[in-house]
C-alpha positions as CSV (number, residue, x, y, z in Angstrom):
1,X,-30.3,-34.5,-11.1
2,X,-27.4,-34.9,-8.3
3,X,-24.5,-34.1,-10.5
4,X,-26.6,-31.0,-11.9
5,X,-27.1,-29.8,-8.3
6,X,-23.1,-30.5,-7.8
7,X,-21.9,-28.6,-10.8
8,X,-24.1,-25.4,-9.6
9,X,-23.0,-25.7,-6.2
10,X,-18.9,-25.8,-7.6
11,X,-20.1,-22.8,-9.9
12,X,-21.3,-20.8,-7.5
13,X,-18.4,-21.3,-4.6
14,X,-15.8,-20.5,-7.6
15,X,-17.7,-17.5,-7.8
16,X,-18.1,-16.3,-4.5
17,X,-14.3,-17.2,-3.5
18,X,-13.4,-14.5,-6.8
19,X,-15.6,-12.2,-6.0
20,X,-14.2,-12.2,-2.4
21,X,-10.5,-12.6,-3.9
22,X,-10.8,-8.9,-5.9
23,X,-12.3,-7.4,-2.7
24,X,-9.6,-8.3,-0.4
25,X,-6.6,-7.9,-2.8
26,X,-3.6,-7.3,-0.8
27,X,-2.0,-3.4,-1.1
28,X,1.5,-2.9,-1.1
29,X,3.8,-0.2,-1.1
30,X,6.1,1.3,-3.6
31,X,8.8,3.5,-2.3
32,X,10.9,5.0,-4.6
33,X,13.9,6.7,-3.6
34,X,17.7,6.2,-4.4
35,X,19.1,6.7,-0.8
36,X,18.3,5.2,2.7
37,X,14.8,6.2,4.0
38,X,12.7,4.4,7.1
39,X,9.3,4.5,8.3
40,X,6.1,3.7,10.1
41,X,2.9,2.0,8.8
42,X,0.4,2.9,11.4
43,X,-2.8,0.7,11.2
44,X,-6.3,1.1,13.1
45,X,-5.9,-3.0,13.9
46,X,-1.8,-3.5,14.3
47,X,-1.1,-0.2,15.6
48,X,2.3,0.4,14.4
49,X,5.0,-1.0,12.4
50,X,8.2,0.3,11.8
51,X,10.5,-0.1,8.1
52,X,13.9,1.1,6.8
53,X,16.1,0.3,3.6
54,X,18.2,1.9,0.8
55,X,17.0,2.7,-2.6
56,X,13.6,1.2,-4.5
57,X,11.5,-1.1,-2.6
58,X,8.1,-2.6,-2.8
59,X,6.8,-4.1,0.8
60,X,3.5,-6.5,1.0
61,X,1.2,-4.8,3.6
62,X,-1.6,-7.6,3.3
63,X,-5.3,-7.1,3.4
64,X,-5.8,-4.2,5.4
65,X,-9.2,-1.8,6.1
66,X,-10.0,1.0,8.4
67,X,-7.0,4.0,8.8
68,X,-4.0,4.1,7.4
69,X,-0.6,6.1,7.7
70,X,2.5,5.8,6.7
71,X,5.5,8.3,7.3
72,X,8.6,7.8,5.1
73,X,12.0,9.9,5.8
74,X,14.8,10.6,4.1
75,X,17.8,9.6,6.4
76,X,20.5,12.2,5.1
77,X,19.9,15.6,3.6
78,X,19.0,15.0,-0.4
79,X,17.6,17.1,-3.5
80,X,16.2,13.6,-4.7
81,X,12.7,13.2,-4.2
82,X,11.1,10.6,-2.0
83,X,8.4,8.8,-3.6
84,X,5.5,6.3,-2.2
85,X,2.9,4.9,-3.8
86,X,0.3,2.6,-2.3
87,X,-1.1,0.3,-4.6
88,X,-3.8,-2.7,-4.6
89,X,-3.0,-4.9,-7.8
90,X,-2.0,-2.2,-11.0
91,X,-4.5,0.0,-9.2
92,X,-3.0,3.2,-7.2
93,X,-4.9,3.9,-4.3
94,X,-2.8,7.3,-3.1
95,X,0.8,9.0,-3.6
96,X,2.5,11.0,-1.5
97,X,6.5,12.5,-2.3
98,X,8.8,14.9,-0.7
99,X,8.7,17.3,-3.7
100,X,7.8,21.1,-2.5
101,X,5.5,22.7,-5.5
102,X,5.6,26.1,-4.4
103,X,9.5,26.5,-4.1
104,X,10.6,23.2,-6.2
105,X,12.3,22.0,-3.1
106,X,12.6,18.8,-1.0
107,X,11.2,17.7,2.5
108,X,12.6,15.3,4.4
109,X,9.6,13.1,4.3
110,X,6.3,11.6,2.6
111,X,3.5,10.8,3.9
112,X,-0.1,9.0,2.8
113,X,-2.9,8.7,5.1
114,X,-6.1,7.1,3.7
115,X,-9.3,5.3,5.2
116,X,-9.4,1.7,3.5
117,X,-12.9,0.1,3.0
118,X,-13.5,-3.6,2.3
């Protein structure tokens, strides 16, 4: 009777720590630009957090709920568009680019600005 009572108890924390592992995946985000771009992730918990490089990059943000933002700018003058996408597992949560629809030109910057729930 022990070892039943053992093997339901193991079943049942292997399920609860999956169930809580899909919940809480971690977001990152996906910037896609060829030139040199930086940034601030703005957080309801951290506040914020600032980020720079050159060309495609994909930075690990964690678990995060609550607000969101994130500003991304172009640091020279470019026709190329700046692209971010924030993304928990394969899943896109938002996107956000520098394209112009209306004239088919280029901002300097991208934003996304979501509300994350657990």
């Amino acid at each position: 009777m022990s070892k039943i009572k053992m093997g339901l108890l193991i079943v049942f924390v292997c399920f609860v720590v999956a169930a809580s592992g899909c919940m809480s995946s971690p977001l990152k985000l996906v910037v896609s630009y060829p030139g040199s771009w930086n940034g601030t992730i703005t957080t309801d918990s951290s506040g914020p957090r600032s980020i720079e490089g050159i060309g495609d990059q994909t930075i690990d943000l964690g678990t995060i709920t609550g607000g969101l933002t994130i500003k991304v700018v172009k640091k020279e003058s470019s026709n190329e568009t700046l692209k971010l996408s924030l993304m928990r597992g394969t899943e896109t949560i938002q996107e956000g680019d520098s394209a112009v629809e209306s004239t088919g030109g280029q901002l300097d910057d991208a934003w996304i600005s979501v509300h994350l729930t657990p």
